[in-house]
C-alpha positions as CSV (number, residue, x, y, z in Angstrom):
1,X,5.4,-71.5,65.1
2,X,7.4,-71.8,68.0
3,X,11.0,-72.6,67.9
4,X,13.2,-72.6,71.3
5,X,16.0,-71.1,70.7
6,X,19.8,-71.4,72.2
7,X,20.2,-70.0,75.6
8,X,22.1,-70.5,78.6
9,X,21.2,-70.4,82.0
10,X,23.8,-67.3,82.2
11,X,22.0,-65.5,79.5
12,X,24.4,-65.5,77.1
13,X,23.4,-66.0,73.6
14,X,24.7,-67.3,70.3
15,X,23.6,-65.9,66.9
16,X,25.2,-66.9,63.6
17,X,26.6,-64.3,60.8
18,X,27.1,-64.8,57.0
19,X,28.0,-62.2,54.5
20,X,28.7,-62.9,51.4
21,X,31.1,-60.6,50.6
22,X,30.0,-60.1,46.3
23,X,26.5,-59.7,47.4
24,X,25.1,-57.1,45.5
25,X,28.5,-56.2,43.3
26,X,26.8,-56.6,40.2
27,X,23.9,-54.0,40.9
28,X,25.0,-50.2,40.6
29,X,26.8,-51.8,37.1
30,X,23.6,-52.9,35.5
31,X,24.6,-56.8,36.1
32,X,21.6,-59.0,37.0
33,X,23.3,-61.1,40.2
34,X,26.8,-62.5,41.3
35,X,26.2,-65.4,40.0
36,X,28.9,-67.0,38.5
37,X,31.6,-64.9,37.0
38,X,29.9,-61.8,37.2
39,X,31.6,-60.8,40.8
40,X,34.9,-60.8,38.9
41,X,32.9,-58.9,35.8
42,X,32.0,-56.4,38.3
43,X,35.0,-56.3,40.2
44,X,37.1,-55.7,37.7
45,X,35.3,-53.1,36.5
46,X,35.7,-51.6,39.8
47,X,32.8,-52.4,41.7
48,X,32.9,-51.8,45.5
49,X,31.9,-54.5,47.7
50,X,29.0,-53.4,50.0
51,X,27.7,-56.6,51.6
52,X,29.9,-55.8,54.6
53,X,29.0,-52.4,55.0
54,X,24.9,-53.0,55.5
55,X,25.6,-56.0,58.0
56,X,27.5,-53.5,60.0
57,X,24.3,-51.7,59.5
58,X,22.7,-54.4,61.0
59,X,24.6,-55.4,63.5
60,X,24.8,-51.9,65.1
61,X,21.1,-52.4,66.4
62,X,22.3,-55.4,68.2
63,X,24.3,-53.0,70.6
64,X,22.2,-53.6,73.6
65,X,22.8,-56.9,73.8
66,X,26.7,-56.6,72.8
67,X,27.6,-57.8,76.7
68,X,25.6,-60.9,76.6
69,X,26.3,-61.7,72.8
70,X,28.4,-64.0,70.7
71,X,28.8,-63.7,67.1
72,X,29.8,-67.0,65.0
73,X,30.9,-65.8,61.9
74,X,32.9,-66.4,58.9
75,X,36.3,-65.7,58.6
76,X,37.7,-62.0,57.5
77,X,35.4,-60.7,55.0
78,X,32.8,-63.4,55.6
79,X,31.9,-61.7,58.7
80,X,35.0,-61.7,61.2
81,X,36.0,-57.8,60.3
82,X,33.0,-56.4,60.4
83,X,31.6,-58.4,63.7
84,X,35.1,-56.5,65.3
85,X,33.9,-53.4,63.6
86,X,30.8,-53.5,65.0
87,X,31.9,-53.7,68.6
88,X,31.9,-57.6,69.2
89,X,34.5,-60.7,69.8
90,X,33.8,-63.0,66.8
91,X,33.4,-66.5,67.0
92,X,35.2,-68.2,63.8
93,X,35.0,-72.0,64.2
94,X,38.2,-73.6,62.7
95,X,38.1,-74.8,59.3
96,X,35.3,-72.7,58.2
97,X,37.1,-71.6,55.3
98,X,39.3,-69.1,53.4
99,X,39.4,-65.5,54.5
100,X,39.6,-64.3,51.2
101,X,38.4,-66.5,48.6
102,X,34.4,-67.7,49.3
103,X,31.7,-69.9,47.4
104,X,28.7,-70.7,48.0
105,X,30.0,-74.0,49.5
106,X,31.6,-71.7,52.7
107,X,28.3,-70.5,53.1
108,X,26.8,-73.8,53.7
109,X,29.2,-74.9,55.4
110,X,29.3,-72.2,57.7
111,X,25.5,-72.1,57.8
112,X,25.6,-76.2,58.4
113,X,28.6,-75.7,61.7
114,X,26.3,-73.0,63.6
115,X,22.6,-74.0,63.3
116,X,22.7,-75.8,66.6
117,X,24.0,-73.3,68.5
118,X,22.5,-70.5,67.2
119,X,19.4,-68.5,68.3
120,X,19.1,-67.2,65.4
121,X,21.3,-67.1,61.5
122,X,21.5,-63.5,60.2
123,X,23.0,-63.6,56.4
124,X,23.6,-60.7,54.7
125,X,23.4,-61.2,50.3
126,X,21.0,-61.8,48.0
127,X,18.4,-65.0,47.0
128,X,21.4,-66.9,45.9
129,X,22.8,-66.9,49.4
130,X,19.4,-67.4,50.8
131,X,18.9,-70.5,49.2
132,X,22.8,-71.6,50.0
133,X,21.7,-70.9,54.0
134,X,18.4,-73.0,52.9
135,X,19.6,-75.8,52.1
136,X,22.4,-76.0,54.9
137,X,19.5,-75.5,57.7
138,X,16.5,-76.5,56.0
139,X,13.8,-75.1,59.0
140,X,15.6,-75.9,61.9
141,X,17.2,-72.5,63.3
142,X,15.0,-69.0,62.9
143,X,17.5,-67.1,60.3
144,X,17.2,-63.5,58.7
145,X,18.7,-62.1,55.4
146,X,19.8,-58.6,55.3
147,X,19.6,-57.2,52.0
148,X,22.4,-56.8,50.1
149,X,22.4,-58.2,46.8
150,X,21.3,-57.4,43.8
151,X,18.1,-59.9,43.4
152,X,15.8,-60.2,46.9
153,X,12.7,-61.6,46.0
154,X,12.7,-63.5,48.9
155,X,10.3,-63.2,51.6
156,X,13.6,-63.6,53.9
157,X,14.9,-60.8,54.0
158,X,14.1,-57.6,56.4
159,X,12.8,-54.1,54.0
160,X,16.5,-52.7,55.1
161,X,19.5,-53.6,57.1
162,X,18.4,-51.4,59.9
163,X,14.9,-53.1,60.3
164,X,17.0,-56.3,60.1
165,X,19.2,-55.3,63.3
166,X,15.9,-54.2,64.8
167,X,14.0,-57.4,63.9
168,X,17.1,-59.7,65.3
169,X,17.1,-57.5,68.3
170,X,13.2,-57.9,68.5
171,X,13.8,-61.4,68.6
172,X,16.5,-62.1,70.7
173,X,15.3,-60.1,73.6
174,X,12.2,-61.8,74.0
175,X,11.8,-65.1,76.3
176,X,12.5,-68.1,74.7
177,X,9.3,-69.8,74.5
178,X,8.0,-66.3,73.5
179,X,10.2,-66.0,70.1
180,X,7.5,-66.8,67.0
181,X,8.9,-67.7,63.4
182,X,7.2,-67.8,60.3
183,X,7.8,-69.7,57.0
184,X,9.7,-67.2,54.3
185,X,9.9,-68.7,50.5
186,X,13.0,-69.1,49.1
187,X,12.6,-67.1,45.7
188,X,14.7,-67.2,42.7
189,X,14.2,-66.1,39.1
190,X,14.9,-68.2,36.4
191,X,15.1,-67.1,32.6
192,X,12.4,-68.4,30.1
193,X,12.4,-69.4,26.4
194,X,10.4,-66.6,25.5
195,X,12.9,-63.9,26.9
196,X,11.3,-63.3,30.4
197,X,11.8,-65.0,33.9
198,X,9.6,-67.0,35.9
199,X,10.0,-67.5,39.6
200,X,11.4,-70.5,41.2
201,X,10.3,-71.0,44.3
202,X,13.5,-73.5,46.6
203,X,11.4,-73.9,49.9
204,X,11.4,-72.1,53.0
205,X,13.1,-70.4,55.8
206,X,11.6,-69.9,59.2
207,X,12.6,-65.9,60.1
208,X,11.2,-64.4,63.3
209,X,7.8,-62.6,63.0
210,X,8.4,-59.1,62.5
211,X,5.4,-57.9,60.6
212,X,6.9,-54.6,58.7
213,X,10.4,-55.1,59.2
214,X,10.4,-57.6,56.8
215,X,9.4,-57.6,53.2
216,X,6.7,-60.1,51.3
217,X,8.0,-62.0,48.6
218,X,7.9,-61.0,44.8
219,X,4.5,-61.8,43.3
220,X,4.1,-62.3,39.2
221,X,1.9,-60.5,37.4
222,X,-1.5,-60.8,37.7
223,X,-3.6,-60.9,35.0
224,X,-6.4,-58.0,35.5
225,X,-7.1,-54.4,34.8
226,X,-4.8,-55.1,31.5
227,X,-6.3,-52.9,29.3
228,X,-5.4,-50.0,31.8
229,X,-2.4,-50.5,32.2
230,X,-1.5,-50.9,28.9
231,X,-2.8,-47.3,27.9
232,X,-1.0,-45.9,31.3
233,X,2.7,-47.6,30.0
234,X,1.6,-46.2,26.6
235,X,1.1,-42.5,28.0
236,X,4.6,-42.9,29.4
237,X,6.1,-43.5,26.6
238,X,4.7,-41.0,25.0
239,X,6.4,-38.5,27.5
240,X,9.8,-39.3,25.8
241,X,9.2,-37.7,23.1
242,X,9.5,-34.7,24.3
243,X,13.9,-34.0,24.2
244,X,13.9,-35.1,27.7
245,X,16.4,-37.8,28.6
246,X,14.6,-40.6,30.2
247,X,15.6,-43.0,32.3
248,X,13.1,-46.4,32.3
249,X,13.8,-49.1,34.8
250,X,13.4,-52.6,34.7
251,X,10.8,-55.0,35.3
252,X,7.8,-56.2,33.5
253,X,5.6,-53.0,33.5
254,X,8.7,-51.2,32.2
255,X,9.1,-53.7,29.3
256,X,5.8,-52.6,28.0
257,X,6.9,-49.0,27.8
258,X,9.5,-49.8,26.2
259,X,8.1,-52.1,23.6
260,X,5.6,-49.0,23.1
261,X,8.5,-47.1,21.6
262,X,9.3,-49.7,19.7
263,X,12.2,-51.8,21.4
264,X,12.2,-54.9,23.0
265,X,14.7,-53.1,25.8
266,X,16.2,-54.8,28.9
267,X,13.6,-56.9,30.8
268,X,16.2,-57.1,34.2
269,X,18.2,-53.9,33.0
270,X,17.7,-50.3,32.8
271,X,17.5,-48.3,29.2
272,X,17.0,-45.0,28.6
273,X,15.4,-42.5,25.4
274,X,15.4,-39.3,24.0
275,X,12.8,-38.3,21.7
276,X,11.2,-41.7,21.6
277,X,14.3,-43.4,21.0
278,X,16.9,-45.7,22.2
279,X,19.6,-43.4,23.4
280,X,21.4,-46.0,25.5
281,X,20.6,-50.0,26.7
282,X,21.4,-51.5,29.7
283,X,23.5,-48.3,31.2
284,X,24.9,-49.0,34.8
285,X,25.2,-46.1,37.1
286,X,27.9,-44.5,35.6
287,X,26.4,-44.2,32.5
288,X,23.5,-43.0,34.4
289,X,25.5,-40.1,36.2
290,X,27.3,-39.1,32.8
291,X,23.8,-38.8,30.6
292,X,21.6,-37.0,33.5
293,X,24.4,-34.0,33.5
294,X,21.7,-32.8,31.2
295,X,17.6,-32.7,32.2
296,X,16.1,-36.2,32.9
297,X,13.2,-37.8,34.2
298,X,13.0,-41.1,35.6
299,X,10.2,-44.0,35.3
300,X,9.8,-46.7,37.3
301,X,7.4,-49.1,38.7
302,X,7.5,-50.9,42.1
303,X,7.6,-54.5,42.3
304,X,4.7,-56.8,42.6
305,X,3.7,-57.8,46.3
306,X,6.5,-55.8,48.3
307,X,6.1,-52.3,46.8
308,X,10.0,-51.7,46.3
309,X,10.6,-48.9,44.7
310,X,14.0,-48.2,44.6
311,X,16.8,-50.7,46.0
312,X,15.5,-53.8,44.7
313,X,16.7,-54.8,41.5
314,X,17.3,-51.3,39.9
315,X,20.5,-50.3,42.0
316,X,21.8,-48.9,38.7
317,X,19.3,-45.6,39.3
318,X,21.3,-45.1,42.6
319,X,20.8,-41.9,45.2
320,X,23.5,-40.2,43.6
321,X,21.4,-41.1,40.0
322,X,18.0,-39.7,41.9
323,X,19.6,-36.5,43.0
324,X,20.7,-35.6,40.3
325,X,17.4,-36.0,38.3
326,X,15.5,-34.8,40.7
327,X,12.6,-36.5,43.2
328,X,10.1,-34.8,41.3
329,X,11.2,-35.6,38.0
330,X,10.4,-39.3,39.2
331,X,7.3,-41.0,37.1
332,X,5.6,-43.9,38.7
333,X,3.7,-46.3,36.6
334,X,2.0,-49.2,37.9
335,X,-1.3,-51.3,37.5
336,X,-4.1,-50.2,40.6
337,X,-4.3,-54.3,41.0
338,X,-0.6,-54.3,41.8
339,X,-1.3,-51.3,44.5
340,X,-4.4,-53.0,46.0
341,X,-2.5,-56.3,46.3
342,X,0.0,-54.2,49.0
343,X,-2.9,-54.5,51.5
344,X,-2.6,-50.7,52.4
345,X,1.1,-50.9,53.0
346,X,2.7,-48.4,50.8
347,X,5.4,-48.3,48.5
348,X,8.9,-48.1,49.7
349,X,12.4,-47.1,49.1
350,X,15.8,-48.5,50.2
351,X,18.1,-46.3,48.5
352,X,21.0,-46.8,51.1
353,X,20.7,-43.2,51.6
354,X,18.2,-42.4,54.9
355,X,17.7,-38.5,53.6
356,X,16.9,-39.0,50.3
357,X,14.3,-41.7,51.3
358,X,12.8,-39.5,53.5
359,X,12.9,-37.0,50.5
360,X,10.9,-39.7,48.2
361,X,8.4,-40.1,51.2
362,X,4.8,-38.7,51.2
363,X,1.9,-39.1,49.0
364,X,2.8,-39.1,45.2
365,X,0.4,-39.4,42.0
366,X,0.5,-43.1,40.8
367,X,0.0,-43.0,36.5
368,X,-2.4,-46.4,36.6
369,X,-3.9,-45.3,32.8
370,X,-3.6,-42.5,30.2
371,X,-5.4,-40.4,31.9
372,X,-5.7,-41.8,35.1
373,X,-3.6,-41.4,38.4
374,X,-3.9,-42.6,42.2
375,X,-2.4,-40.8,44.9
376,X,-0.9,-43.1,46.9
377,X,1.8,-43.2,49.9
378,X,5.3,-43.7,49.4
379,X,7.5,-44.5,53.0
380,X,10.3,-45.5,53.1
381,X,11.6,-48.9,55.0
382,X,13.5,-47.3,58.3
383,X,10.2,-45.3,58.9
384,X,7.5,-48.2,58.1
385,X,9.7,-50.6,60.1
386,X,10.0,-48.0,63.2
387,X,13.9,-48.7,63.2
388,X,16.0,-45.3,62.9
């Protein structure tokens, strides 16, 4: 699909900026969103604000253009600081809101008062502020999330915020008639009666074609090789019984480790053992940096149909949490159906920490059944999106 985007016979362009400036608060503590009251939860329990920092990210890519570009953005933390930051004049319409208290219903305001002018609508949070931007623009203007929240299932968003700057730049500096879009689901989980989440799926973006600078949405569980990955999840548990402290993530894989030792355990949080037993539930990084002062492993799986391994979800094992465990004390459990399903893309990390993602790069031993393991490739986003 083909949509012509906002140009001037000068060659000046327009592009749009949200941040949402909780995005992602709730993460490194173990929270499962911003939503609702959380981003004063998290906050006050002295949370730092990073939504602003990966749209700078971002918006560093766009240097090139930065004589021939205007930014529309929100007011002060809503984009206007870190557009200056970055090098550019912001645009902030008047009356687009409060510079220090935002909702959701800035966002789509905002999103609303620069779709016609824009070439394209970058937005920097999670699927929350996805759907916000969603239902302010429905399909009409090409827009791009940049990941910083805590939940991006979306198929919105780029695999980092510096293959998002390189996607937008991509974009932009191609002819008008020459700029392709594609249709990105709008994602959301939603908890079920039985304890777990389903996926809610709001509608569709349309974000520029960028093949792997931008991630696939989250796919649900299939139901296949079963029996295999039931005995692989039961071999990892079976590794905590050896006075190691371990960390498990989240997710659904993870939940059947953990019910193998005998605990129900956080489904969206992150628990760890010792000697087959809860030691801790639901630990945010802190926690995380306390306990692995002694030897730890960690155990994780990637997420179905975009092969995240860190940075999505489980912020709570941050780099800081990974060094100090240790890359190769890293366990990786995950059905050989899930890894198939990646279409020969391979997992990938977004740590927020380009050295230690190059660390967790290469080809690693995948534990797909007791006594059963894959080698399979691990890159990480800024090398698999060819953006520095």
């Amino acid at each position: 699909m083909n949509i012509r985007a906002n140009i001037t016979a000068s060659g000046a362009l327009k592009i749009g900026l949200i941040i949402n400036p909780v995005a992602g608060l709730g993460g490194p503590l173990g929270l499962k969103g911003t939503d609702g009251d959380i981003a004063a939860r998290a906050l006050a329990a002295g949370a730092a604000p990073r939504a602003g920092e990966r749209a700078l990210i971002a918006l560093k890519a766009l240097a090139p253009l930065r004589e021939r570009l205007t930014i529309l953005t929100g007011p002060g933390e809503m984009g206007e600081r870190v557009v200056r930051e970055a090098g550019f004049q912001p645009a902030v319409p008047d009356g687009s809101g409060n510079a220090t208290a935002t909702s959701a219903a800035d966002t789509t305001r905002l999103a609303a008062g620069m779709a016609p002018e824009a070439a394209l609508l970058m937005f920097a949070g999670g699927d929350g502020t996805a759907h916000d931007v969603m239902r302010a623009i429905g399909e009409a203007t090409p827009a791009l999330g940049v990941p910083a929240g805590v939940k991006m299932h979306s198929g919105v968003f780029a695999t980092t915020p510096q293959t998002a700057g390189q996607a937008a730049l991509n974009f932009l500096t191609l002819p008008p008639e020459r700029r392709e879009t594609e249709p990105g689901e709008v994602l959301d989980r939603a908890a079920d009666p039985a304890g777990g989440y389903s996926m809610v799926f709001h509608g569709v973006l349309q974000t520029p074609r960028s093949g792997a600078l931008t991630q696939n949405p989250k796919a649900m569980a299939a139901v296949g090789d079963e029996a295999a990955l039931d005995s692989a999840c039961a071999r990892a548990a079976e590794m905590t019984a050896d006075g190691r402290l371990t960390i498990v993530g989240p997710g659904s894989t993870m939940r059947r480790v953990k019910r193998r030792l005998g605990d129900e355990g956080a489904l969206l949080g992150v628990d760890v053992y010792r000697n087959g037993k809860l030691a801790a539930g639901d630990v945010g990084e802190a926690d995380l940096l306390n306990l692995a002062r002694e030897p730890a492993r960690i155990i994780v799986s990637p997420i179905g149909g975009q092969g995240f391994l860190f940075g999505r979800g489980n912020q709570q094992i941050s780099a800081e949490v990974i060094r100090r465990v240790g890359v190769d004390n890293i366990v990786i459990v995950a059905s050989e159906e899930k890894l198939v399903a990646l279409g020969g893309q391979p997992l990938i990390t977004d740590t927020g920490d380009a050295a230690l993602d190059a660390m967790l790069a290469g080809y690693r031993q995948i534990l797909t059944g007791r006594n059963r393991k894959t080698v399979f490739r691990i890159g990480h986003a800024q090398i698999e999106g060819g953006a520095a």
